[in-house]
N, C-alpha and C positions, 0 to 999 in steps of 0.2 A: 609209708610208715609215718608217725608222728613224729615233728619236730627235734631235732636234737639240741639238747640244751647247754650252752657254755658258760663258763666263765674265766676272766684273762686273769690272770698275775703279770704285772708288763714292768719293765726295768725302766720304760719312761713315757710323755704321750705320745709321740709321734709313734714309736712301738704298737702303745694300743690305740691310738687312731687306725693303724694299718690292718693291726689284724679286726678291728669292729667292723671297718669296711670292708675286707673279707667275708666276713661272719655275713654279714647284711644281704653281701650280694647272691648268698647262698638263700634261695628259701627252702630249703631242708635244714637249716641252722636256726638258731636265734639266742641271741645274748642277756645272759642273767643280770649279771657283772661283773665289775670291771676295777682294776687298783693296780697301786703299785704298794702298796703294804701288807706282806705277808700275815704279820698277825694280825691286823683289821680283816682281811678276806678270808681266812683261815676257817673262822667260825659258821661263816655266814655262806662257806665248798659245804659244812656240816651240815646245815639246815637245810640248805636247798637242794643238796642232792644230785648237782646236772650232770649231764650224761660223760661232759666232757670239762678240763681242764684243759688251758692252754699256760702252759708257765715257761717266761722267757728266760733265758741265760745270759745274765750280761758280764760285768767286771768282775761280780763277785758268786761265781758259778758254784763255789764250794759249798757256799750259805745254801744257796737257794735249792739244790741237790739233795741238801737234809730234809727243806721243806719239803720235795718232793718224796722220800721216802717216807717222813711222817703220812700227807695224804694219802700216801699207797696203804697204808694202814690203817688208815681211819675211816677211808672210803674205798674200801676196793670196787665197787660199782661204778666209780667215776671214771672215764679211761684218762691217763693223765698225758699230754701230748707237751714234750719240752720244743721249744723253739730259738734257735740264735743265729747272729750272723756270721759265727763260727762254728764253722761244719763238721770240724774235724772229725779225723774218725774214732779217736781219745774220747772228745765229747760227748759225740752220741753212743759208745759202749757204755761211760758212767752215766749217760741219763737214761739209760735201759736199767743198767745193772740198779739204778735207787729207785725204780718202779714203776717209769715211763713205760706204755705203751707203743707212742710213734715217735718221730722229732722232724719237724717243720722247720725248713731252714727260711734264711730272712734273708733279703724283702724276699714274702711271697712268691713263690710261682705258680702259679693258676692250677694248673696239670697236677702237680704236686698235692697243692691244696685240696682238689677235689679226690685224690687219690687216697687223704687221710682221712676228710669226711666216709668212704666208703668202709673204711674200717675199724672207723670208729665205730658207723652203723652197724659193721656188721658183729661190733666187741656187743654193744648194747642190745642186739637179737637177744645173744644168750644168756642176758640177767633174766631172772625168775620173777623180779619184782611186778605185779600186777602194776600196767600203765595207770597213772592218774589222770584224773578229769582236769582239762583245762581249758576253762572259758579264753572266749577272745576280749581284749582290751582295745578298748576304743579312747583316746583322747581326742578333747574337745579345746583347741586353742587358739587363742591371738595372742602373738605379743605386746599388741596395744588395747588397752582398754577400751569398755564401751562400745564393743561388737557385737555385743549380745549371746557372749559365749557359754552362761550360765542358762539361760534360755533354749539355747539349743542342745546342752548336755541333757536339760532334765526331760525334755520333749523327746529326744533321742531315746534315752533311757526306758521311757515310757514308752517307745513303737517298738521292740524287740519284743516277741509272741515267746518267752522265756523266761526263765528267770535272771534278774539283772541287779546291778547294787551300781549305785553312784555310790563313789569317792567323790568327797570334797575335798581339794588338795590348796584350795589358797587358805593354807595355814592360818592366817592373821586376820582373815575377811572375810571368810564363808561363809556365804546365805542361803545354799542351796534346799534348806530346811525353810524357808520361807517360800520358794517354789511349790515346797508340796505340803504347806500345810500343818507344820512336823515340828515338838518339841524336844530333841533327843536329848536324855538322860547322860550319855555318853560319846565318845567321840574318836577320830583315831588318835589322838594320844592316848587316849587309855588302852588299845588295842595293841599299838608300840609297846608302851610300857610292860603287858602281861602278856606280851606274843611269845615268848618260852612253853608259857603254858595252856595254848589258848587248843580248846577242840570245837566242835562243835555248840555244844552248850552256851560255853562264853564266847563264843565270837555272835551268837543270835543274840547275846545279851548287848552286846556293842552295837548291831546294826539296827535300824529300825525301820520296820516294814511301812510301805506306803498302801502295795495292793499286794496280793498274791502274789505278783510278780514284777515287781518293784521295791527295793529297799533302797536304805540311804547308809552311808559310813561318813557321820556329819564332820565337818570341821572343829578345831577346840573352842570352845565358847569364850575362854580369852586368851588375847596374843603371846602371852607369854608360856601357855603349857605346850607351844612347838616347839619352843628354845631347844629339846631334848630331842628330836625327831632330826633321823640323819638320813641319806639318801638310801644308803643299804636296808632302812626301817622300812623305806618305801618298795624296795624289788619283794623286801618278807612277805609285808602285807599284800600285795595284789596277787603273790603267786599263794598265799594263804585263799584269797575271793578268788582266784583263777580256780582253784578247785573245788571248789561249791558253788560259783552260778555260770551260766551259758556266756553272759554279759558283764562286761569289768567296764562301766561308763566314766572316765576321768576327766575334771574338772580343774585342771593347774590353773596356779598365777600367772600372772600377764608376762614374767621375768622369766632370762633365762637361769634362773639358778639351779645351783644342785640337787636341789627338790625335785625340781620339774625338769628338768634333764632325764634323772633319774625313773620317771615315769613314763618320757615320750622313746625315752630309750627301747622301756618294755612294751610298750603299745605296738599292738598289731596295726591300729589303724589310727593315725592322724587327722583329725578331722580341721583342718585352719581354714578359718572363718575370718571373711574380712566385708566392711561396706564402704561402696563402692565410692570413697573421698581420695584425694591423695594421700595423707598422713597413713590409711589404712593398707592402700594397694602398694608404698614403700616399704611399709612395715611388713606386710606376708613378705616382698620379695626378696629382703632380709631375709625372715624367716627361715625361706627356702635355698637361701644360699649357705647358711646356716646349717640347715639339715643336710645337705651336699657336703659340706665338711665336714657331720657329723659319719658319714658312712649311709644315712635314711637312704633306701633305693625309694625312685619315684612314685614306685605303686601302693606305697605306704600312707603317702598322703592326697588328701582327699579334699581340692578346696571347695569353700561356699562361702556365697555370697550369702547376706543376712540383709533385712530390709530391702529387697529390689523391689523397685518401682519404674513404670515406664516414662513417668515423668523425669526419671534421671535422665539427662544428655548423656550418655555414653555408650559407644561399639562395643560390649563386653565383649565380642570376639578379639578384640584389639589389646582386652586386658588380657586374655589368656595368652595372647603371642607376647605381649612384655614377659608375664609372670613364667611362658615355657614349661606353664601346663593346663591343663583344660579344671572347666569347674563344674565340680559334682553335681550340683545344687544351688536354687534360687530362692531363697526363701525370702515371702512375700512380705512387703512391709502392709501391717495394721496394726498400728499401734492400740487402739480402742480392744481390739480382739485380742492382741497380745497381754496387755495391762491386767484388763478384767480377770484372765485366765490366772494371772501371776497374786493376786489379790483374794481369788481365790481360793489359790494354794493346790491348784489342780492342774497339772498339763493340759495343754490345749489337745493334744491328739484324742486324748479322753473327756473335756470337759465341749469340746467342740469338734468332733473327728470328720465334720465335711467341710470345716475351714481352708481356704486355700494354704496358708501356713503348715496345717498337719496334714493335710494330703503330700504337700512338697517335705516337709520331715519323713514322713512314712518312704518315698522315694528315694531319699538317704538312709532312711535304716537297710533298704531291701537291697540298693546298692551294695552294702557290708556284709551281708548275711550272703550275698550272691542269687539276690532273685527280685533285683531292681529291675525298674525300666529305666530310662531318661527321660529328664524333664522336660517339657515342649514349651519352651516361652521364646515370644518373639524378638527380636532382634529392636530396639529404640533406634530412634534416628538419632543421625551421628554428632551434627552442632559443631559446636566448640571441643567439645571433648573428643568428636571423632578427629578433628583437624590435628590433636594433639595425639592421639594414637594412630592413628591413619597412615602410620610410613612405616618404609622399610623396620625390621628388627633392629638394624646395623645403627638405624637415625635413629632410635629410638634413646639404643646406649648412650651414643655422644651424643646427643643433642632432646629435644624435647621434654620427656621425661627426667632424662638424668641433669637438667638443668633446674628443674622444679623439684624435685625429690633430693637431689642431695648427691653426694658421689656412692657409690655402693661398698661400702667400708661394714659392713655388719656387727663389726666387732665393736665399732666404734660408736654404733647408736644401741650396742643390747647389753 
C-alpha cells in the first residue's frame, strides 16, 4: 500500500526526535510535521490531511485530551494515536474516550510500534477517500557553498522522463531562473501567500514552464518577500507539487535552518553533493552525522561527488570509508561545457546529452527512479591524499583526518 502519512504534536524535542526516528526507520511511514504547539499544527492536521496523528501526553494531559477530541471532529479520517510515558490504564481509557484510536507508550518499543502501524493501516484501508497523487521529492544539498548544487538540481530535474517542478528554496539568492533561461512573473512567496486558495489554475499561474516537462517554482526576486515564509509554508507547498508532478526537485540553502530542514525532512531523497577538498568532505561528514540525529535512515541519502577529475590525488574509496557511505555519483569536471550550458540557460542533459556530465547525471536520475546503473570510473592514484586516507577507519577518527578537519562537533560548525 502507499505510504502512510504523519504528523507529531510532541510535549518536547527529545519526545519528537524519538518518535521522527521511529517514523524514519519505518518505510511504510513518513513524516509531514512536526511541533510542539497545538494551535500552530492544528491548522496545518487540516490542510494536509495525514493518515495518522501522533499527539503526546505530558504534564498537562488535560489540555492536550481537549486537543485531541477537537481533531477527532474535524478530522475523523485521521487516526489519532496518543502517546506518554505514563501508561496508566486511567490514561489511556481517557485518550480513547476523547477520540484516540491507539496509545503508544514511550520510549518506544519496537514490537509495539510496528503493531500500531498495522492498524493504523488497517484504520486507513477503510476511508473512501480516493488516494492522491504523490510525486517523489528529491533534494539537492551541501551545506557548504560552491559545490555546484544548483547545477545539479537543474540538470537533475531536467533527466526525469516526467513531469517535474524545481523549487527554488534559497529564499534570499535564488538563481535557478538563470539556469533555464527564465523570467518568472511570480514566485513562491506569492504561492505561500495565496496557498488557501490555490487549485490548479493559480498554482500554473505561479510556476513557470521550461519544457513540457520541466517547470520552475522560482525564488522571490527580493530578500525581503521570504521574511513571511515559515517552515509549515514549506511541508504545504510541496505536498501541494507532490500532487501534480512525478518529480518535486529541491534546491535549499547552504544552512541548516528551519527552511531547509523543513524540506530535507520531507524529501524522499537527499541528494549531498560534495567536491573532493577537505572544507567539502568535513562538511558532508557533518552533514551526515547531522542527518543521524535527525532520524534520516541511510538510504535516504544519496552522495556525489561534483567536478571529479583524475587529475585529483585522491583513493575516493578511502573517502567513502571516512564518510561511512558509498557514492552515488561522479560528476565530471568541464568547466567550458558546464559554463556555456549555464549561459545558455539550457541544461546540459538537453543542450548537450552525450556529454560526460549528462550521461553521469542521467545515472543519478535513474539511480532514484530505480533503473540506474552504476557509474564505472576508475580508481586515481593514491599520492598524498592516499597516504592521508589510506588507514584503518579507527586512524582515521583520532588522528589523520580529524587533525586536519577539525573535532567532529556538528553542531558547532552548522
Amino acid at each position: 500500500m502507499n505510504q502512510l502519512s504523519f504528523v507529531i504534536l510532541s510535549t518536547g524535542l527529545e519526545t519528537l526526535k524519538e518518535l521522527r526516528g521511529a517514523l524514519a526507520s519505518n518505510e511504510r511511514t513518513r513524516l509531514l510535521a512536526g511541533g510542539d504547539d497545538a494551535e500552530q499544527l492544528f491548522p496545518e492536521i487540516v490542510r494536509l490531511r495525514p493518515n495518522a496523528a501522533v499527539i503526546t501526553l505530558g504534564a498537562e494531559a488535560e489540555r492536550t485530551l481537549k486537543f485531541v477530541e477537537r481533531l477527532a471532529a474535524e478530522c475523523p479520517q485521521t487516526a489519532i494515536i496518543c502517546a506518554s510515558r505514563d501508561a496508566s490504564p486511567d490514561l489511556i481509557l481517557r485518550s480513547y474516550r476523547a477520540g484516540a484510536r491507539d496509545f503508544l507508550r514511550l520510549p518506544v518499543i519496537n514490537e509495539e510500534f510496528q503493531t500500531v502501524i498495522e492498524r493504523t493501516a488497517e484504520f486507513c484501508s477503510t476511508q473512501t477517500d480516493a488516494p492522491k497523487k504523490r510525486g517523489r521529492a528529491v533534494a539537492v544539498f551541501s551545506s557548504k557553498g560552491g559545490c555546484g548544487t544548483s547545477f545539479i538540481a537543474t540538470n537533475l530535474g531536467a533527466a526525469f522522463d516526467a513531469p517535474t517542478v524545481l523549487v527554488d528554496l534559497n529564499l534570499q539568492a535564488g538563481d535557478l531562473s538563470l539556469f533555464l533561461g527564465l523570467e518568472p512573473k511570480f514566485s513562491i512567496a506569492d504561492l505561500v501567500e495565496n496557498r488557501a486558495r490555490i487549485d490548479d489554475s493559480l498554482l500554473k499561474s505561479y510556476v513557470v514552464p521550461h519544457t513540457s516537462n520541466l517547470s520552475l517554482l522560482a525564488a522571490p526576486r527580493e530578500a525581503d518577500l521570504a521574511d513571511d515564509i515559515e517552515p509549515e509554508h514549506i511541508f504545504e507547498v510541496l505536498e501541494l507539487l507532490r500532487e501534480r508532478y512525478d518529480y518535486v526537485v529541491i534546491d535549499p540553502q547552504h544552512t541548516f535552518d528551519a527552511i531547509t530542514l523543513s524540506a530535507l525532512d520531507q524529501a524522499d531523497d537527499v541528494v549531498l553533493v560534495l567536491t573532493l577538498d577537505i572544507p567539502a568532505i568535513r562538511s558532508t561528514q557533518r552533514a551526515l552525522a547531522l542527518f543521524d540525529r535527525l532520524g534520516y535512515p541511510r538510504h535516504k541519502v544519496r552522495i556525489v561527488v561534483n567536478r571529479w577529475s583524475k587529475q585529483i590525488d585522491l583513493d575516493l574509496r578511502q573517502v567513502e570509508r571516512f564518510l561511512g557511505e558509498r557514492v552515488t555519483g561522479y560528476v565530471q569536471s568541464d568547466y567550458n561545457t558546464a559554463v556555456n550550458s549555464i549561459n545558455l540557460g539550457e541544461p546540459l542533459v538537453k543542450s548537450d546529452p552525450t556529454s560526460r556530465i549528462a550521461t553521469e547525471i542521467r545515472h543519478i536520475a535513474a539511480s532514484i527512479t530505480g533503473a540506474g546503473v552504476e557509474s564505472e570510473i576508475k580508481e586515481p592514484r593514491k599520492g598524498l591524499w592516499g597516504a592521508i586516507f589510506g588507514r584503518p577507519v579507527g586512524a582515521i577518527s583520532n588522528a589523520g583526518l580529524r587533525t586536519r578537519l577539525g573535532k567532529d562537533k556538528a553542531t558547532a560548525a552548522i
